[in-house]
C-alpha positions as CSV (number, residue, x, y, z in Angstrom):
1,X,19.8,26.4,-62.1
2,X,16.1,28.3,-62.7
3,X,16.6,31.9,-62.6
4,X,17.4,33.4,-59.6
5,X,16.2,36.8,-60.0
6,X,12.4,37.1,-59.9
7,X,10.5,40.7,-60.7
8,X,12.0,42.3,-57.4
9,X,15.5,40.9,-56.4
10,X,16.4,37.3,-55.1
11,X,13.7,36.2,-52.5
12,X,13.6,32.8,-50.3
13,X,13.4,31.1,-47.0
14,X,16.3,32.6,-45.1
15,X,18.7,30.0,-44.5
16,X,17.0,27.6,-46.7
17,X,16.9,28.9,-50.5
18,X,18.5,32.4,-49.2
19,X,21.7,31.6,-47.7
20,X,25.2,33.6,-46.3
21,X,26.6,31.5,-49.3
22,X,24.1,32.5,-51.8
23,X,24.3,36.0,-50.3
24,X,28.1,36.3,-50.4
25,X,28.4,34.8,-53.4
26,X,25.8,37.0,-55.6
27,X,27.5,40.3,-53.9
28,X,30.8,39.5,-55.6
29,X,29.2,38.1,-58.5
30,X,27.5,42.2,-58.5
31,X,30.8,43.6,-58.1
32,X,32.4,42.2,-60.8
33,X,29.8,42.8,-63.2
34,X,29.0,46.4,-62.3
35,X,32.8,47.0,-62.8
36,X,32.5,45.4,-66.2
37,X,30.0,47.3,-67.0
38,X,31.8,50.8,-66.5
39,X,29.8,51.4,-63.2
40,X,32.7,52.1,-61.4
41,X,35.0,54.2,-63.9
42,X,38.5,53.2,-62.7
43,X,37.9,54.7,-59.5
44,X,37.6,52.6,-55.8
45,X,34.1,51.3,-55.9
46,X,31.5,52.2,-52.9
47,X,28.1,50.3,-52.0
48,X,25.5,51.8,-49.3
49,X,24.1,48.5,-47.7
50,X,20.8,48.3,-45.9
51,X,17.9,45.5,-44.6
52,X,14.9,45.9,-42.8
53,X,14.7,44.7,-39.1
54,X,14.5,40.7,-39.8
55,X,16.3,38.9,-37.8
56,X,18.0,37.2,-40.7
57,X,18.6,40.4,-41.9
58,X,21.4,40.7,-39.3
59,X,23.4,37.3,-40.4
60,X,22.7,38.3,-44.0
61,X,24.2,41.5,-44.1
62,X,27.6,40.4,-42.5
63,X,27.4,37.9,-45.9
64,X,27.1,41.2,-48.1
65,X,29.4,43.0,-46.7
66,X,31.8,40.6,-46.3
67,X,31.3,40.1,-50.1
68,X,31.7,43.4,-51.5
69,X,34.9,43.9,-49.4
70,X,36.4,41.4,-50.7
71,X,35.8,42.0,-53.8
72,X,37.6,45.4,-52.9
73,X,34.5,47.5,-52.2
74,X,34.2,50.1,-49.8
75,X,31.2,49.4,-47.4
76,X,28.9,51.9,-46.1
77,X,26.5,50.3,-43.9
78,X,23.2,52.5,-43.7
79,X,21.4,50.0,-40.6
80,X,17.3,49.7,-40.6
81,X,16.4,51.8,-43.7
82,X,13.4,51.6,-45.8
83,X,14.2,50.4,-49.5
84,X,13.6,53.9,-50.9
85,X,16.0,54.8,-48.2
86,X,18.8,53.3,-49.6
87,X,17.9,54.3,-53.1
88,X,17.9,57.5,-52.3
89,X,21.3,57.4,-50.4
90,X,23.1,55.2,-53.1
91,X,22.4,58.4,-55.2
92,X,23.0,61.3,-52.7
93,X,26.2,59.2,-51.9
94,X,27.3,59.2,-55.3
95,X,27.5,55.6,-54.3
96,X,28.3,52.9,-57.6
97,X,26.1,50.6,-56.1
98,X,23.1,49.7,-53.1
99,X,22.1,46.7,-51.6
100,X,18.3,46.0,-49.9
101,X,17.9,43.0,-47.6
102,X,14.2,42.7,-47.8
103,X,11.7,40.2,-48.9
104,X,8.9,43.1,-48.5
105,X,5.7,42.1,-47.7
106,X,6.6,38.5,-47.6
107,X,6.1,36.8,-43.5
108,X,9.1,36.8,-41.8
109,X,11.1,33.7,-42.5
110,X,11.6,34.7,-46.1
111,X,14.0,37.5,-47.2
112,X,15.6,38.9,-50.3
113,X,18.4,40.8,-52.0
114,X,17.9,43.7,-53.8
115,X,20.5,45.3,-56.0
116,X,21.0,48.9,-56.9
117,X,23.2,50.7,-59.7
118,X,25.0,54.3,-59.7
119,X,22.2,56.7,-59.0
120,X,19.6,54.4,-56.8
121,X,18.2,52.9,-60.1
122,X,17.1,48.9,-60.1
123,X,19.4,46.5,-62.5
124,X,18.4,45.8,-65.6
125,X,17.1,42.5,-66.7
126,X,20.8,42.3,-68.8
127,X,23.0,43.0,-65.6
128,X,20.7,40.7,-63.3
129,X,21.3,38.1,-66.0
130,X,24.7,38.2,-66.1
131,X,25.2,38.1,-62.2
132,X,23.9,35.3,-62.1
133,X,25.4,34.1,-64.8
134,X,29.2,35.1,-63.3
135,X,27.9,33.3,-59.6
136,X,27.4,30.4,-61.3
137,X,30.0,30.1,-63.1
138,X,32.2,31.1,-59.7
139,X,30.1,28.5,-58.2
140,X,31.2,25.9,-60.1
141,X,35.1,26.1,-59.9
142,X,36.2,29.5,-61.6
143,X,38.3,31.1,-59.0
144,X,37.3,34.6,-58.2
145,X,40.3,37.4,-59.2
146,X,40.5,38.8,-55.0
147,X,42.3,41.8,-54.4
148,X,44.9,42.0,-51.2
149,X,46.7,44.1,-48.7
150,X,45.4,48.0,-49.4
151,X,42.8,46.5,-52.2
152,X,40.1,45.2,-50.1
153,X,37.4,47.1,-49.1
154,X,36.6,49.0,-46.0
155,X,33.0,48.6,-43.8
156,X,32.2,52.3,-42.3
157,X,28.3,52.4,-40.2
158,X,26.6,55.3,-42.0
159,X,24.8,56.9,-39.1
160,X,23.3,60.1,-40.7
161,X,21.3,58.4,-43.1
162,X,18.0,58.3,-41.6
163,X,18.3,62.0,-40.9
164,X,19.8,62.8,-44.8
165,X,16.8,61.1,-46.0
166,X,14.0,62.4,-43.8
167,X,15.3,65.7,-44.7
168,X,15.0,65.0,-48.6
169,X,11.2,63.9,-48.0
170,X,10.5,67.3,-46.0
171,X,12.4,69.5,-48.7
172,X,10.1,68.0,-51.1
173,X,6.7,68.5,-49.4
174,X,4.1,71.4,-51.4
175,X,3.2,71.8,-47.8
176,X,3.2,71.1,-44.4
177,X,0.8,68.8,-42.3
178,X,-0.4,70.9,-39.7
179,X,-4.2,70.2,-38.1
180,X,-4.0,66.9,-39.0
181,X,-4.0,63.9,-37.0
182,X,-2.6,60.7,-38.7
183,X,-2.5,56.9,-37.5
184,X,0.9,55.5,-38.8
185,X,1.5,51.7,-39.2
186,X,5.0,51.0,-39.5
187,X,4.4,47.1,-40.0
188,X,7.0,46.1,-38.0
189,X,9.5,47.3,-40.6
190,X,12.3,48.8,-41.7
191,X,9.8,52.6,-41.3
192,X,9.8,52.2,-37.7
193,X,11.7,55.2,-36.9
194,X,11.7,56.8,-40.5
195,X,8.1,57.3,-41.2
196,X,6.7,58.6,-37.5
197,X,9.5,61.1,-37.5
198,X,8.8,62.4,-41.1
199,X,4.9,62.8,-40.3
200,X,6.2,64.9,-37.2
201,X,8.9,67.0,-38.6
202,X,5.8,67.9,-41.6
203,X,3.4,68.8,-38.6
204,X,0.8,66.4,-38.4
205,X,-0.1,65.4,-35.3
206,X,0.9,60.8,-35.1
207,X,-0.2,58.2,-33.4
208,X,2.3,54.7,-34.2
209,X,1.3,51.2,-34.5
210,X,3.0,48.6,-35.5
211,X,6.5,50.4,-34.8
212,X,8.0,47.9,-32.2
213,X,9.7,45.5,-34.9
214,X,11.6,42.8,-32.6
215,X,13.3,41.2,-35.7
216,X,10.3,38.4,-36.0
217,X,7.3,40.3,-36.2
218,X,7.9,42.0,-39.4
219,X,4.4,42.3,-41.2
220,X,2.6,39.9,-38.7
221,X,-1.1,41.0,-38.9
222,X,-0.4,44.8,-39.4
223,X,1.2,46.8,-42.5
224,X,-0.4,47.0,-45.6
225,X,-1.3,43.4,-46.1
226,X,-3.5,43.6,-43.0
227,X,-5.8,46.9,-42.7
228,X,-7.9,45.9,-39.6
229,X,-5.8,46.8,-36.9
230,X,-4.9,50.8,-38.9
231,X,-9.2,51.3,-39.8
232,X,-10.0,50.5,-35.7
233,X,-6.9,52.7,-34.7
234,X,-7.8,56.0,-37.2
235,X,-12.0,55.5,-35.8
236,X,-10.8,55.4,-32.3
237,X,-8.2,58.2,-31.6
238,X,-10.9,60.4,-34.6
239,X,-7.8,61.0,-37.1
240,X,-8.1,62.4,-40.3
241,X,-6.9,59.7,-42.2
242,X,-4.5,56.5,-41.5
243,X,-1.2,55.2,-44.0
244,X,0.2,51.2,-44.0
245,X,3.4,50.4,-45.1
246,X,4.9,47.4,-45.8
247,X,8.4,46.1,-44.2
248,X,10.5,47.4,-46.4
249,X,7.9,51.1,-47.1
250,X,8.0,50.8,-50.4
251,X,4.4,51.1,-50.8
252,X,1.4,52.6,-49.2
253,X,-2.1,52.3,-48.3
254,X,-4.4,54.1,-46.5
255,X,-7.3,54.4,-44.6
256,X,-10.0,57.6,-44.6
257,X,-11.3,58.9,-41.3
258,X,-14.2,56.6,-41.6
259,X,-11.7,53.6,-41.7
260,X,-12.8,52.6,-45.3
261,X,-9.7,51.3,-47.0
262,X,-8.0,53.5,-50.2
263,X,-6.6,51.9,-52.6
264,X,-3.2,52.3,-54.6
265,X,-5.7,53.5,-57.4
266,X,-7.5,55.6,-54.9
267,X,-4.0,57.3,-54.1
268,X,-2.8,58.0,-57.5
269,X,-6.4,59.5,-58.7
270,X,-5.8,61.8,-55.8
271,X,-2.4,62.5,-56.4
272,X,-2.5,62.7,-60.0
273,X,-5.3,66.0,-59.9
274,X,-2.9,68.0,-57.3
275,X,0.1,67.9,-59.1
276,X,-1.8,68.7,-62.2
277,X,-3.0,71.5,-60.2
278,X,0.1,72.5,-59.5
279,X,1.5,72.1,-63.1
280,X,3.9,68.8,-62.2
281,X,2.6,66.3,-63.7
282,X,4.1,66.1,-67.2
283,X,2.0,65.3,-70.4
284,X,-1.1,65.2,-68.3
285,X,-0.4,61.2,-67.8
286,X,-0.4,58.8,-65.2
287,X,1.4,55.1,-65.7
288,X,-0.4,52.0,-63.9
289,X,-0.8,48.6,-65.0
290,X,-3.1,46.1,-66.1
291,X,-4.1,45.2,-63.5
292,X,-5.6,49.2,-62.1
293,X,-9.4,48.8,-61.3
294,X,-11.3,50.1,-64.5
295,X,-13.0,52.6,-62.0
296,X,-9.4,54.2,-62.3
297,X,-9.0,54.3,-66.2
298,X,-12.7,55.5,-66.6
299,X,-11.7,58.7,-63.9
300,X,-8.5,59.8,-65.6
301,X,-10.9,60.2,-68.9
302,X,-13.0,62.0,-67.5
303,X,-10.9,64.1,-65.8
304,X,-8.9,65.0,-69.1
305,X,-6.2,62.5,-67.9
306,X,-4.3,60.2,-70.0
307,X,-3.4,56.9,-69.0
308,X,-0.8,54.5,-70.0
309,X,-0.8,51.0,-69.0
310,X,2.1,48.2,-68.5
311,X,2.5,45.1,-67.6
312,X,2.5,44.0,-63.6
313,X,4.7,44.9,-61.8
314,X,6.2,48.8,-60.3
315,X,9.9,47.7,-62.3
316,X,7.9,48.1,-65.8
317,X,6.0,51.2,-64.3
318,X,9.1,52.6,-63.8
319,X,10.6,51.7,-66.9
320,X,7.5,53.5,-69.0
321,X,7.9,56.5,-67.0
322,X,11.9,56.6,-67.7
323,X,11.1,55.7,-71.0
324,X,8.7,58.9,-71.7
325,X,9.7,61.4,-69.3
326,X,6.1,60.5,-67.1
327,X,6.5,62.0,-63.4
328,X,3.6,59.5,-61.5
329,X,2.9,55.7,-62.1
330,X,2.2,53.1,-59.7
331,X,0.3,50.0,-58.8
332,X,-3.6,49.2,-57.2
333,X,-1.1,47.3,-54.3
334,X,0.5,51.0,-53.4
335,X,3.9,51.1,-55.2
336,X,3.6,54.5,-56.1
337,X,6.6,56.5,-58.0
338,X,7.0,60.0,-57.9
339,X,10.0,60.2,-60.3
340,X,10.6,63.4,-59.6
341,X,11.2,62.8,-56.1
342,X,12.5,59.1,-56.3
343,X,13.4,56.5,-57.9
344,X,11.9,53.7,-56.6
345,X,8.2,53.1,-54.9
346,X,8.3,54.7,-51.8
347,X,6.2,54.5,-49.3
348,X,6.5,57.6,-46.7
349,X,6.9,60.0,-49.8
350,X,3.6,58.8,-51.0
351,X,2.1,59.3,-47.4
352,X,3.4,62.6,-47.0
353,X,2.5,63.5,-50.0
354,X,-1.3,62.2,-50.0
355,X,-1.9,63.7,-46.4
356,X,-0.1,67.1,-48.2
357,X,-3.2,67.0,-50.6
358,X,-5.8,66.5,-47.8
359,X,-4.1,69.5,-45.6
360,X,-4.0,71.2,-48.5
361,X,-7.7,71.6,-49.9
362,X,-9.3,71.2,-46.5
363,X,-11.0,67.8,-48.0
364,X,-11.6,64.5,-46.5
365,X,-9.8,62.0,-47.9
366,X,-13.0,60.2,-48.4
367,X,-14.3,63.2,-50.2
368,X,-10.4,63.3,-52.5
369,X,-10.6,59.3,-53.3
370,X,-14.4,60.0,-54.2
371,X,-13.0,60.9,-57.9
372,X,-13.0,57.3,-58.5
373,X,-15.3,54.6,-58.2
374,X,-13.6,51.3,-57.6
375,X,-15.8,48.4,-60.0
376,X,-16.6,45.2,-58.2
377,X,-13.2,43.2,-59.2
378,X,-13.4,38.8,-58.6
379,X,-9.9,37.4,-59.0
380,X,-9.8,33.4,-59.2
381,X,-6.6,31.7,-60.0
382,X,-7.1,28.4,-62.1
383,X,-4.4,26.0,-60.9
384,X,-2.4,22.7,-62.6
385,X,-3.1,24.1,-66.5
386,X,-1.0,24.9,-69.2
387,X,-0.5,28.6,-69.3
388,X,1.8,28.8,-71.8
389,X,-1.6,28.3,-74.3
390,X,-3.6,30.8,-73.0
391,X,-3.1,33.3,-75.9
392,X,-3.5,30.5,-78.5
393,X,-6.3,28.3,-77.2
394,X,-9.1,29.5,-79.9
395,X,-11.8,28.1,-77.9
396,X,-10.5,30.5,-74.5
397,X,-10.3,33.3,-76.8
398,X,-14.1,32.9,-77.8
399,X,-15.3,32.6,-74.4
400,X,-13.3,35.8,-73.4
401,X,-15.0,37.8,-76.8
402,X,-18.3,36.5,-75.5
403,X,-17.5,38.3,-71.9
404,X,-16.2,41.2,-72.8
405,X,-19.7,41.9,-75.2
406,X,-21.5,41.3,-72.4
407,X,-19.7,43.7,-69.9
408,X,-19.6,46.2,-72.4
409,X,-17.9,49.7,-71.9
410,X,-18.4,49.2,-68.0
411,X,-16.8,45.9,-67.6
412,X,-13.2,44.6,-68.3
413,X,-11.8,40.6,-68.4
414,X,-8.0,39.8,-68.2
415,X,-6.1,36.7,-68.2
416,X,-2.6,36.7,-66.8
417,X,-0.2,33.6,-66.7
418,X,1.1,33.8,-63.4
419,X,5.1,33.7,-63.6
420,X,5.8,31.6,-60.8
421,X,3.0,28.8,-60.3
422,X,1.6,26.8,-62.9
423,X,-2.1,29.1,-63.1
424,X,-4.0,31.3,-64.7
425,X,-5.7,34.3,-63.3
426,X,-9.1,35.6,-64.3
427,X,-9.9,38.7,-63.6
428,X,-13.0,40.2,-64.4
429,X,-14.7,43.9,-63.6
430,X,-18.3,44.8,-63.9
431,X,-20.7,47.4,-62.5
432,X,-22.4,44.8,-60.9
433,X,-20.5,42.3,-58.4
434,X,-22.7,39.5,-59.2
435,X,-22.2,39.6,-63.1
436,X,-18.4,40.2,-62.2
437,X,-18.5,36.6,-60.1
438,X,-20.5,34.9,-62.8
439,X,-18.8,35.7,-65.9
440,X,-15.6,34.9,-64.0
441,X,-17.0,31.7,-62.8
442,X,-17.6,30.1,-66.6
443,X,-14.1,31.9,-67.4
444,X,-12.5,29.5,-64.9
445,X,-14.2,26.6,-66.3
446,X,-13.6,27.5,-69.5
447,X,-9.5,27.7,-68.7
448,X,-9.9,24.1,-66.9
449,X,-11.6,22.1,-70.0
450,X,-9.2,24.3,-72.6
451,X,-6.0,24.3,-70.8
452,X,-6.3,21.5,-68.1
């Protein structure tokens, strides 16, 4: 069996590769090792359970809960909830463990699984490991140890959680929204109700799209994968500035009042000077990843920033910043952590807090995101080659020396193995867009002849 876990949970076709079975299964499996693993300290365990609105959500969820119970877990059952959402409750709880049924930005038949340990925090790649590892072998014949009579766990709805966590993203505000009027679009997700009532309880003035989620719309030309519909919306009704989420809001984009996108970059630049402003952000440093526009790197320096950089992905973001006490990281795609605050991406927080910076100095957003200029970026992804060579092939790695001399200090080239299709990506930034597309071009044709 390949590895279940990917870099955010257990994702598939509902029904299909994501299954009740699968679903039931892996909950037990998550009991059992988080009790293992001292999660649960001898006492009776409790898991806060949430999904976005997708229809398979619903069937899904029973699978969970029906899991965890009987693996004598008591069941809290939060409803429509963003991810953060259920973070942040599996913490406030004092909860020993959360589950997300999400597949994110992914179209609606897929959907996912996402685990949470004591405290809101995402498994480690050790735990995921060895869930798998105890489903299978449960799978496979090894009878599961079920408790009885009094032992099994009890299913209670949670209904003051979308109020309990509004309230934690108000109490953690600099200040309020007043005089500004904001386009929300709720993708059809799981922020539906969260988001628009957070933007009114700060004082902004909303106006909602995409907040009508019907359990098959989720993320269906709107959100944060689709801008079109948010830049129209914030140049019609004259707001200050628009924010996208996702369906599960664990990231954010946004849109300035001319309807020009801003960028998860963009977002951090902006949010990085205020809380250095207002003496937050620790060590001067903000975490991204390899992937962050050089445009991005090149303003932190020249704003007396430091900058640390990971690998993909917000899970090693978030890991860096645990690791050295950072307080903001996040990702060009709007996963944006504000540790301090939560523990996760979270999508509302960072809208709040990004139209807090704009209420704040009086400035555009156009005129805040101005503090960086985005480089022309050309992505091309190099299918059917061996990737695994792409860090010994000696002729790649003189073609990439060759680029990078000619892009000089204003250019950058990257070559990432994907790690779930057999391709490369090339990545290339310049000053010029047309260099960037050339030099990227002969790249690609150099990873076909060397790796093909």
């Amino acid at each position: 069996m390949g590895r279940l876990f990917g870099t955010d949970g257990v994702r598939g076709v509902a029904n299909a590769d994501l299954t009740a079975e699968l679903a039931l299964g892996l909950s037990v499996a998550a009991a059992h090792v988080l009790a293992e693993a001292g999660t649960f300290e001898g006492h009776r365990a409790t898991a806060v359970v949430g999904r976005d609105p997708r229809a398979s959500g619903e069937f899904l969820e029973a699978a969970v809960v029906a899991g965890l119970a009987s693996a004598g877990v008591d069941v809290l059952r939060v409803g429509v909830l963003p991810t953060p959402a259920v973070a942040h409750l599996t913490a406030a709880l004092g909860a020993d463990l959360g589950v997300m049924l999400s597949a994110s930005h992914n179209a609606m038949p897929d959907n996912g699984i996402k685990f949470f340990a004591r405290g809101g925090h995402k498994l480690a790649d050790d735990l995921e490991d060895r869930i798998e590892s105890v489903y299978e072998e449960h799978r496979t014949g090894a009878p599961w140890q079920r408790p009885t009579g009094a032992g099994v766990g009890r299913v209670t709805s949670y209904d003051q959680g979308l109020d309990q966590y509004v309230a934690h993203l108000i109490g953690v505000l600099p200040n309020r929204l007043d005089g500004l009027r904001i386009v929300l679009d709720e993708a059809h997700g799981a922020a539906a109700r969260v988001s628009p009532e957070a933007f009114a309880r700060a004082g902004a003035e909303i106006v909602t799209i995409g907040a009508s989620p019907d359990g098959l719309n989720i993320n269906e030309g709107c959100g944060s994968t689709h801008l079109e519909q948010l830049q129209a919306a914030v140049v019609e009704h004259g707001a200050h500035l628009g924010i996208a989420h996702d369906g599960d809001a664990d990231r954010c984009l946004a849109v300035d009042h001319t309807g020009a996108e801003v960028d998860g970059d963009q977002i951090l630049a902006v949010l990085a000077l205020g809380m250095r402003e207002r003496g937050v952000l620790r060590r001067d440093t903000v975490v991204a990843t390899v992937m962050s526009n050089l445009g991005f790197k090149l303003a932190m320096e020249r704003e007396g920033l430091q900058f640390v950089e990971t690998a993909v992905g917000d899970r090693y973001v978030l890991e860096e910043m645990k690791a050295s006490g950072y307080a903001l990281g996040g990702e060009q795609s709007g996963h944006v952590i504000a540790l301090d605050h939560a523990t996760t991406g979270d999508g509302t927080l960072t809208g709040l807090l990004l139209a807090a910076r704009v209420a704040e100095t009086g400035r555009t957003l156009k005129d805040l995101a101005a503090v960086m200029e985005r480089l022309p970026q050309v992505l091309i992804n190099v299918p059917d080659v061996d990737k695994s060579r792409v860090k010994t092939s000696t002729e790649l790695s003189v073609a990439v020396a060759d680029a990078e001399r000619e892009l000089g200090e204003t250019g950058r080239v990257l070559l990432r193995p994907s790690g779930t299709e057999p391709l490369v990506r090339v990545m290339v930034e310049a000053a010029d867009i047309e260099q960037a597309r050339s030099v990227a071009g002969r790249l690609a044709d150099v990873v076909k002849t060397a790796l093909g």
